[in-house]
FISEKE-145296 format. One record per residue (C-alpha): chain; residue number from 1; x, y, z. Coordinates in nm, 4 decimals. Example, Ala and Ser with C-alpha at 12.3 -4.5 7.8 and 13.67 -1.06 7.14 Angstrom:
BEGIN
<chain: A, n: 1, xx: 1.2300, yy: -0.4500, zz: 0.7800>
<chain: A, n: 2, xx: 1.3670, yy: -0.1060, zz: 0.7140>
This chain:
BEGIN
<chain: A, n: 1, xx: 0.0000, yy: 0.0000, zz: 0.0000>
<chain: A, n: 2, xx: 0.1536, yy: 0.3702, zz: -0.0937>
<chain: A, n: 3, xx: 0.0503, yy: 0.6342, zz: 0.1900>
<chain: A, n: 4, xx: 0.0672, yy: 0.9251, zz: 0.0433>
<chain: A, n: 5, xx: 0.1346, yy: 1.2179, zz: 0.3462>
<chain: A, n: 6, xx: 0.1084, yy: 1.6103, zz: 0.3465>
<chain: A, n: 7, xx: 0.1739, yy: 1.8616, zz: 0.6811>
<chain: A, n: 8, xx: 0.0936, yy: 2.1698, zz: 0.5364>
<chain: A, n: 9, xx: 0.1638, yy: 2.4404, zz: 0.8360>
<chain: A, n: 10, xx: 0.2550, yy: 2.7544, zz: 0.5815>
<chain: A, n: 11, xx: -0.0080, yy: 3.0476, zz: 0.5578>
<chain: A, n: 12, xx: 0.0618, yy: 3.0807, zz: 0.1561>
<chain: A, n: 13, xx: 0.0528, yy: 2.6574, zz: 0.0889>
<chain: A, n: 14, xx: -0.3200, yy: 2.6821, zz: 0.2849>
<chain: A, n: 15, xx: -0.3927, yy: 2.9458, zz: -0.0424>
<chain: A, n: 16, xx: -0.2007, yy: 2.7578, zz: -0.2581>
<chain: A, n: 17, xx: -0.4106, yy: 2.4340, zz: -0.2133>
<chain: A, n: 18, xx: -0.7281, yy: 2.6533, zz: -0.1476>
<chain: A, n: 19, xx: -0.7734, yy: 2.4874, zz: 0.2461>
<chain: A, n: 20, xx: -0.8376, yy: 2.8346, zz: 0.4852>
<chain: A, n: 21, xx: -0.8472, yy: 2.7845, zz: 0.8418>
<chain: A, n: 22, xx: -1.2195, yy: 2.8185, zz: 0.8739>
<chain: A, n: 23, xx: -1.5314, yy: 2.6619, zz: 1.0311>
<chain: A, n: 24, xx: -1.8352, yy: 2.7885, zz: 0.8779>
<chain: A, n: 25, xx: -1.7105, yy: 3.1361, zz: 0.8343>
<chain: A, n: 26, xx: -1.5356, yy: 3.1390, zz: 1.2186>
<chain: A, n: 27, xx: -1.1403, yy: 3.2114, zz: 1.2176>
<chain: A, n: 28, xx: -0.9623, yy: 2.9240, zz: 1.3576>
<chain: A, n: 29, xx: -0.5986, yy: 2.9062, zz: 1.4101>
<chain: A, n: 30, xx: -0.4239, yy: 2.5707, zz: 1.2994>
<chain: A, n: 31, xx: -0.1292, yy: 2.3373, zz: 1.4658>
<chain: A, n: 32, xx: -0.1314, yy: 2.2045, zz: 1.1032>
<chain: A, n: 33, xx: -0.3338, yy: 2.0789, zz: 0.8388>
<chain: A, n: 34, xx: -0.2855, yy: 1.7345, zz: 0.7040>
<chain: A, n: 35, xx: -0.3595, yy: 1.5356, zz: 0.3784>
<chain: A, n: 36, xx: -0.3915, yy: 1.1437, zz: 0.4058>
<chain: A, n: 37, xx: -0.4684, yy: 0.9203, zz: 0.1234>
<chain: A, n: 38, xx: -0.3858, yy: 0.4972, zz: 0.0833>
<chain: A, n: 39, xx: -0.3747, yy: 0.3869, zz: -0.2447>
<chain: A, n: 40, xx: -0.2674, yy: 0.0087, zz: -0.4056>
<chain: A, n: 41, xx: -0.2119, yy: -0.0407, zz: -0.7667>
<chain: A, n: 42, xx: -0.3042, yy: 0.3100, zz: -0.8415>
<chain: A, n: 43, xx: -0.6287, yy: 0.3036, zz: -0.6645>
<chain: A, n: 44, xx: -0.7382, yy: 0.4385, zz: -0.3352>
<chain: A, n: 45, xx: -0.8300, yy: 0.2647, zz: -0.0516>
<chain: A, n: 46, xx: -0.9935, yy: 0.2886, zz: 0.3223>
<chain: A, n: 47, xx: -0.8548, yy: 0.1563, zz: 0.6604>
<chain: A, n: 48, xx: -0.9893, yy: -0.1539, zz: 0.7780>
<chain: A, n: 49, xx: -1.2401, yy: -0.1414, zz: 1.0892>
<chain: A, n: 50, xx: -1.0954, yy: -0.0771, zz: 1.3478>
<chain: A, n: 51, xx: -0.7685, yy: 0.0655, zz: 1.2726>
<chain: A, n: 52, xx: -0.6000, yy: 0.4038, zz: 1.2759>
<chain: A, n: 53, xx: -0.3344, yy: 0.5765, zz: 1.1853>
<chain: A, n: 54, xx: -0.0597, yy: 0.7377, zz: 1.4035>
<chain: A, n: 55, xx: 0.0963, yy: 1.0250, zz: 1.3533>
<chain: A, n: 56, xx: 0.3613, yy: 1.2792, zz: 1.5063>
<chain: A, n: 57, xx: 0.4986, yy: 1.6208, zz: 1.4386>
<chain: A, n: 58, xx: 0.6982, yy: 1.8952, zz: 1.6058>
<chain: A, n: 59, xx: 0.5222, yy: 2.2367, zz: 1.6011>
<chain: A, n: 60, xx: 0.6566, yy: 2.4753, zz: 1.8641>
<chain: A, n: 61, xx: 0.5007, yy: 2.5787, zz: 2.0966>
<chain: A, n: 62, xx: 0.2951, yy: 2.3294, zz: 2.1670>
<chain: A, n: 63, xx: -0.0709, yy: 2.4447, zz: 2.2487>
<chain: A, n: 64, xx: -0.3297, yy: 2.2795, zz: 2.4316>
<chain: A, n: 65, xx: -0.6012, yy: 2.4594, zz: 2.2805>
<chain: A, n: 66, xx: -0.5577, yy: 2.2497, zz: 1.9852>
<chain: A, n: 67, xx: -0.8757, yy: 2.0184, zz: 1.8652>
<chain: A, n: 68, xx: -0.9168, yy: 1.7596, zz: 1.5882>
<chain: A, n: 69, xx: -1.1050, yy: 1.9114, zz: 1.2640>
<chain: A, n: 70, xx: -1.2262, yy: 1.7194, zz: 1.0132>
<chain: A, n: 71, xx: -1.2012, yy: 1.8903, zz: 0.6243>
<chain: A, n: 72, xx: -1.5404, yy: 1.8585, zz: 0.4410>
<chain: A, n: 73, xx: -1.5433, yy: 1.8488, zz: 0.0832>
<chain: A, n: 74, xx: -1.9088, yy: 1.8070, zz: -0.0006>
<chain: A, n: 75, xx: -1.9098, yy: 2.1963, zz: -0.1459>
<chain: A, n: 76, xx: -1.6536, yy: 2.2008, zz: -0.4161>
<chain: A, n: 77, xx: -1.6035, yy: 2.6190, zz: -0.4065>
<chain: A, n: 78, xx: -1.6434, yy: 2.6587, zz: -0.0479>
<chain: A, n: 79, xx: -1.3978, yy: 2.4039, zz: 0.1718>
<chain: A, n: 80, xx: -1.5258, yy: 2.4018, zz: 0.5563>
<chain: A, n: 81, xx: -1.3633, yy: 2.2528, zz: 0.8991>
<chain: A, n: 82, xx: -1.5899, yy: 2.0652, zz: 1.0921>
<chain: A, n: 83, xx: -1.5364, yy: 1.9385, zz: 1.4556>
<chain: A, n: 84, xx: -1.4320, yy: 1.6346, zz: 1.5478>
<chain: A, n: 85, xx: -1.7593, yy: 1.3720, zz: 1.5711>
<chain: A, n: 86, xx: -1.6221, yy: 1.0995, zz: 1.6492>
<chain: A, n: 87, xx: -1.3551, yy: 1.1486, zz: 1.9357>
<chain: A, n: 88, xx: -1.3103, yy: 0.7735, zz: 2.0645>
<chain: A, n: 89, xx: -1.1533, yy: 0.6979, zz: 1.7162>
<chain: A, n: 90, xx: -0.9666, yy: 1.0765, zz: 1.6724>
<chain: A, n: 91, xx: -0.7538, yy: 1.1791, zz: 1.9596>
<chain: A, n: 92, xx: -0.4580, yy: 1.3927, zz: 2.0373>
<chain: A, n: 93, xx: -0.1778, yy: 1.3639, zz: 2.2571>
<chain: A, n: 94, xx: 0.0392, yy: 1.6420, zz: 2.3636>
<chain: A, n: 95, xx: 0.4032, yy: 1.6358, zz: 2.3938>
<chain: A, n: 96, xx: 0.6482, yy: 1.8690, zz: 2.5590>
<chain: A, n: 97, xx: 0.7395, yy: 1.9191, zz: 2.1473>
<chain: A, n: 98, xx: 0.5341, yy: 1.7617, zz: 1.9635>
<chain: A, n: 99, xx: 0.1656, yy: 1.6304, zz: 1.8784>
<chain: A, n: 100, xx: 0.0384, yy: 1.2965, zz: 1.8690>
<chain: A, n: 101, xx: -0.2849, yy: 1.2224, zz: 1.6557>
<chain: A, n: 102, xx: -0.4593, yy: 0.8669, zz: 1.5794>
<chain: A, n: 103, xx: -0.7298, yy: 0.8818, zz: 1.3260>
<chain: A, n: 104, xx: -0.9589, yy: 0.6509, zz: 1.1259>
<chain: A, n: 105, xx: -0.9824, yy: 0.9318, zz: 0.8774>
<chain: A, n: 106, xx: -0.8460, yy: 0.9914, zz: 0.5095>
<chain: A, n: 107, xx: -0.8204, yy: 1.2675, zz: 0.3437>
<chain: A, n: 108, xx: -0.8165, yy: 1.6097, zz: 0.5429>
<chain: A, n: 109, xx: -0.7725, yy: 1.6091, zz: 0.9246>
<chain: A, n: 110, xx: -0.6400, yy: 1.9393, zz: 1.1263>
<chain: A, n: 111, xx: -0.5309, yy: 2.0130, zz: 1.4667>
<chain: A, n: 112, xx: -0.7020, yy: 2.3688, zz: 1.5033>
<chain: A, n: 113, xx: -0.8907, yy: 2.5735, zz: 1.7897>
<chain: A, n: 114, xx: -1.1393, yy: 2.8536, zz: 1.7010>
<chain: A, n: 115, xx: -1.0293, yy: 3.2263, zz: 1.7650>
<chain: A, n: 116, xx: -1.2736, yy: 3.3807, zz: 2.0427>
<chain: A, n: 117, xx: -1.4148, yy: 3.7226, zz: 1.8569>
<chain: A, n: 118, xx: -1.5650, yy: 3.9735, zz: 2.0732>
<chain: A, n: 119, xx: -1.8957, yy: 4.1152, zz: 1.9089>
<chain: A, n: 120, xx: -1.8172, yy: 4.4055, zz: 2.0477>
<chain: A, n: 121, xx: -1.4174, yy: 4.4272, zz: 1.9423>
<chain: A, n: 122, xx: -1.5100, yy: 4.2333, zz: 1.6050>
<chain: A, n: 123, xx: -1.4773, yy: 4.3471, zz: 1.2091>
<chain: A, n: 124, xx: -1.5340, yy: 4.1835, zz: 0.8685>
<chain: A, n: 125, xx: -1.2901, yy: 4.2473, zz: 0.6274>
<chain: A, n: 126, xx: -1.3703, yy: 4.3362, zz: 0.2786>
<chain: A, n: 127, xx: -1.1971, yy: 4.3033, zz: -0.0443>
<chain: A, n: 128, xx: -1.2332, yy: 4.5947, zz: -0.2321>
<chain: A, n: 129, xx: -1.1613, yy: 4.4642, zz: -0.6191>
<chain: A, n: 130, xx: -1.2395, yy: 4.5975, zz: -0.9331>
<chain: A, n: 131, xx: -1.5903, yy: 4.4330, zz: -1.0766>
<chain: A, n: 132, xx: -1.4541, yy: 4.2210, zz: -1.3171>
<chain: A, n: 133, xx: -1.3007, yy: 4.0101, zz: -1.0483>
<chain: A, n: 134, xx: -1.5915, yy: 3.7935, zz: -0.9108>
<chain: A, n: 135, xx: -1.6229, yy: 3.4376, zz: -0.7234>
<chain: A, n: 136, xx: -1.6288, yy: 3.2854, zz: -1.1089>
<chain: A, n: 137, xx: -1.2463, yy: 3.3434, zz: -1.1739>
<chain: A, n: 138, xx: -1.1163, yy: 3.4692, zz: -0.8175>
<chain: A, n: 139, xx: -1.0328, yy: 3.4000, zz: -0.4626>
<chain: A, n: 140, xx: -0.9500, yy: 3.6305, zz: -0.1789>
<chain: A, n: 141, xx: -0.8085, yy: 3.5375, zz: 0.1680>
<chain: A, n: 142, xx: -0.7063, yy: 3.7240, zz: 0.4635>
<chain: A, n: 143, xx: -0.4186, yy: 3.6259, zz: 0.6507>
<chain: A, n: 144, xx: -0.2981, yy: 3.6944, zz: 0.9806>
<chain: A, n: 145, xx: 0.0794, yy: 3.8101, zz: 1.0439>
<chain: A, n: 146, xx: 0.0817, yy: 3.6842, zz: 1.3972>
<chain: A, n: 147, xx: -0.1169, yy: 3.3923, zz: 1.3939>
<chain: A, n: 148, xx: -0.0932, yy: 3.0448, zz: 1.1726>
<chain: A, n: 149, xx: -0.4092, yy: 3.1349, zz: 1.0556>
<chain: A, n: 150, xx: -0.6282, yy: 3.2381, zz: 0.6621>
<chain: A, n: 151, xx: -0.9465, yy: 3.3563, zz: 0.6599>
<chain: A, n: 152, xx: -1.1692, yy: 3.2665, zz: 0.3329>
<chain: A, n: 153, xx: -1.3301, yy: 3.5420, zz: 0.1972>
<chain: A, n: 154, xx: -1.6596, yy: 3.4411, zz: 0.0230>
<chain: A, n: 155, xx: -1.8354, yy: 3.6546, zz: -0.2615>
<chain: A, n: 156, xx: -2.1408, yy: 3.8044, zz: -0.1533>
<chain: A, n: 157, xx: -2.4124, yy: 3.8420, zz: -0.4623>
<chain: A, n: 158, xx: -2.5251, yy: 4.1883, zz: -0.3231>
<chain: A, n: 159, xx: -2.2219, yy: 4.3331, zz: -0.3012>
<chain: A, n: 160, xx: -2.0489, yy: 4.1836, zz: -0.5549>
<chain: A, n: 161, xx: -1.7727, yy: 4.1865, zz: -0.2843>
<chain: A, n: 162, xx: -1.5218, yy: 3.9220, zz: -0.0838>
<chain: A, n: 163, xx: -1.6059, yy: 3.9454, zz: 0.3122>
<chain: A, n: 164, xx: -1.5218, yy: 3.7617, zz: 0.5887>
<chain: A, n: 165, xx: -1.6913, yy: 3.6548, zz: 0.8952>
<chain: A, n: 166, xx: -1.6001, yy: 3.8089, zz: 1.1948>
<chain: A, n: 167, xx: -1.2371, yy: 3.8824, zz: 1.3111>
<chain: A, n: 168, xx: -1.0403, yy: 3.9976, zz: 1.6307>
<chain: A, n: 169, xx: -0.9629, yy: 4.3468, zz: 1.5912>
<chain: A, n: 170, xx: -0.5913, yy: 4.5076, zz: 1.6692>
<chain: A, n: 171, xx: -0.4674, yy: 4.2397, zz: 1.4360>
<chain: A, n: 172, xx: -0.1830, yy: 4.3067, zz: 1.1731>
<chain: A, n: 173, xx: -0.3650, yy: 4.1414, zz: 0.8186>
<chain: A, n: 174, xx: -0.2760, yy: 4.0623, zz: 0.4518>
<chain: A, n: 175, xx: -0.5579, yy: 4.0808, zz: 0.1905>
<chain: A, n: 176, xx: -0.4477, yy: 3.8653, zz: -0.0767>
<chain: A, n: 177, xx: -0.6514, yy: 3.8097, zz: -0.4312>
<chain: A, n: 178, xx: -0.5830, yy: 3.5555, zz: -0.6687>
<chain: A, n: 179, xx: -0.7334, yy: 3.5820, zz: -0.9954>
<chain: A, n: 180, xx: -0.7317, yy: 3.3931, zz: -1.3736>
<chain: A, n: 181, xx: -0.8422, yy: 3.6067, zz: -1.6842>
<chain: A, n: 182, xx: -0.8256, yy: 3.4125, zz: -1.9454>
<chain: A, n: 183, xx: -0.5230, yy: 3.2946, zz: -2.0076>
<chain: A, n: 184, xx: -0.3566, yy: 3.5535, zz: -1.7618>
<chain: A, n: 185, xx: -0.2961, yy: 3.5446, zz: -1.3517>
<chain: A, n: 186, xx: -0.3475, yy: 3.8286, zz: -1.1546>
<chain: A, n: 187, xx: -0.2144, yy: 3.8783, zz: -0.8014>
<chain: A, n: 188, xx: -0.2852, yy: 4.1716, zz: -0.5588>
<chain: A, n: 189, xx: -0.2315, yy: 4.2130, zz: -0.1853>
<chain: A, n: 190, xx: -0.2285, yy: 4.4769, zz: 0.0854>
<chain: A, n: 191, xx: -0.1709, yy: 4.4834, zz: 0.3970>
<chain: A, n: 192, xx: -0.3957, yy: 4.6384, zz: 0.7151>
<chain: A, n: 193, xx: -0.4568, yy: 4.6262, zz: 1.0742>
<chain: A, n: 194, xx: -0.8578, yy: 4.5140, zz: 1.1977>
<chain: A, n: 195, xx: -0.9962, yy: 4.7727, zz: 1.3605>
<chain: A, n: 196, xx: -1.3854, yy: 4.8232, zz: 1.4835>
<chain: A, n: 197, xx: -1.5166, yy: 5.0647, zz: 1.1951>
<chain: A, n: 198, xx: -1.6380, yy: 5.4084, zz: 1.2363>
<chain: A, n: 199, xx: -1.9437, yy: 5.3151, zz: 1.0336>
<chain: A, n: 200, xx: -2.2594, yy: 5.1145, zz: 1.1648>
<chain: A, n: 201, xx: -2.2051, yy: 4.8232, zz: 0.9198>
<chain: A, n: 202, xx: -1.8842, yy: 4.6898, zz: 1.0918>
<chain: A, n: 203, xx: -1.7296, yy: 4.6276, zz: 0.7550>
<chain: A, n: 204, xx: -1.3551, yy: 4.7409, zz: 0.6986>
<chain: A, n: 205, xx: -1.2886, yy: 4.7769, zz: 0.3382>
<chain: A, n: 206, xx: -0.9335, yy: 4.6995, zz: 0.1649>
<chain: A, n: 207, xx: -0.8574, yy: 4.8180, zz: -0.1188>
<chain: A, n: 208, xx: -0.6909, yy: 4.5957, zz: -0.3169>
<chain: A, n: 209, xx: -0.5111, yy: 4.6309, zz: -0.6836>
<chain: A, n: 210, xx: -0.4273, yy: 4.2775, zz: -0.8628>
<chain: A, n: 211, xx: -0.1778, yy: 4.3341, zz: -1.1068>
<chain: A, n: 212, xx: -0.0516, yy: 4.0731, zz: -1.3747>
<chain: A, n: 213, xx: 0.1621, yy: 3.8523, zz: -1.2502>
<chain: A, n: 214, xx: 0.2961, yy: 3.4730, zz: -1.4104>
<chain: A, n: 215, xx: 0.1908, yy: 3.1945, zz: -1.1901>
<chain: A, n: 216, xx: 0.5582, yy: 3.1707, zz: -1.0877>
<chain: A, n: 217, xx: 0.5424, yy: 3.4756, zz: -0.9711>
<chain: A, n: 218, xx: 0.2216, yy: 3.4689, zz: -0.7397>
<chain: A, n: 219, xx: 0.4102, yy: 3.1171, zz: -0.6054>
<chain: A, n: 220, xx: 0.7142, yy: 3.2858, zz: -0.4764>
<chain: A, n: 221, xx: 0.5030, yy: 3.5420, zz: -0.3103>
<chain: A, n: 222, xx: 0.2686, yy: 3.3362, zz: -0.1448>
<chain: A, n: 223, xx: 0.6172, yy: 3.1255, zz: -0.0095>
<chain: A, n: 224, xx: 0.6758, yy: 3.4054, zz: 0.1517>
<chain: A, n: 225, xx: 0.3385, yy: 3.4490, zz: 0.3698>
């Protein structure tokens, strides 16, 4: 059997492979995400009942916080964390150094813990983006300097806008928009710091340029996140 095995703990490979740290629109802040598939003679196969995998990783510091997530992939253009439901078969250990996970799941697991927002000390963050950039050839992500953690930013149809749910305010950001035209990629970022706005609509807006950029290019950036 070939196990195939992916730790992806980088803000700009969670854009790159399109898997935010969210759950339902709520920020969470990940220990890691990870990718597990089994496959024999080319095609993929489950664990038997009863038996899980084991696996371990350094990730400093260790935080206790931490719970398991499970990745669902029902919705195709909107990837979602869900909470562990099934905890006698998905558990974590915590090491001085390290964590400890044993799973009967394939596929996309994460060690993750959801970021308390204050209502009252809360913002969503808005992607403000030239029309022509919609949720048919574009993504947009926030991402936070100081935490291991990226935001999805969904389009909304009445705004013809990206948002986010509901983030911590006082909190150094990166807006970043991916977009294909064609046969061209555009990149654009900017970065901000959350703050409660002075409006009633608790929206912050971002203005953000894309620019073309080869896919190369938008790569190296996002290696740098």
């Amino acid at each position: 059997v070939q196990v195939e095995l992916q730790l992806v703990k980088k803000k700009g490979d969670m854009i790159r492979l399109n898997k935010p740290s969210t759950y339902n629109d709520s920020m969470l802040v990940t220990a890691g995400e990870i990718f597990i598939r089994l496959k024999k003679d080319g095609q993929p196969v489950q664990l038997a009942p009863g038996v899980r995998i084991n696996i371990r990783y350094i990730d400093l510091p260790i935080n206790q916080q931490m719970n398991f997530f499970i990745g669902d992939e029902t919705n195709s253009a909107h990837f979602n964390w869900l909470p562990n439901s099934d905890p006698v078969n998905n558990t974590i250990f915590f090491g001085t150094q390290s964590y400890e996970i044993y799973t009967n799941r394939l596929r996309w697991i994460s060690l993750a813990y959801s970021f308390g927002v204050s209502s009252s000390a809360s913002t969503s963050v808005t992607a403000d983006i030239a029309p022509y950039f919609t949720n048919a050839n574009t993504t947009a992500f926030t991402v936070f300097k100081d935490l291991r953690s990226v935001v999805a930013m969904h389009g909304q149809l009445n705004t013809r806008k990206f948002i986010t749910g509901k983030l911590p305010v006082g909190k150094q950001i990166t807006v970043v928009v991916i977009s294909k035209q064609g046969n061209d990629y555009y990149l654009g970022y900017e970065s901000a710091v959350t703050v409660v706005p002075t409006s009633g609509s608790l929206i912050q807006h971002v203005r953000v340029v894309p620019i073309k950029k080869s896919l190369p290019d938008i790569l190296a950036y996002l290696s740098t996140l």
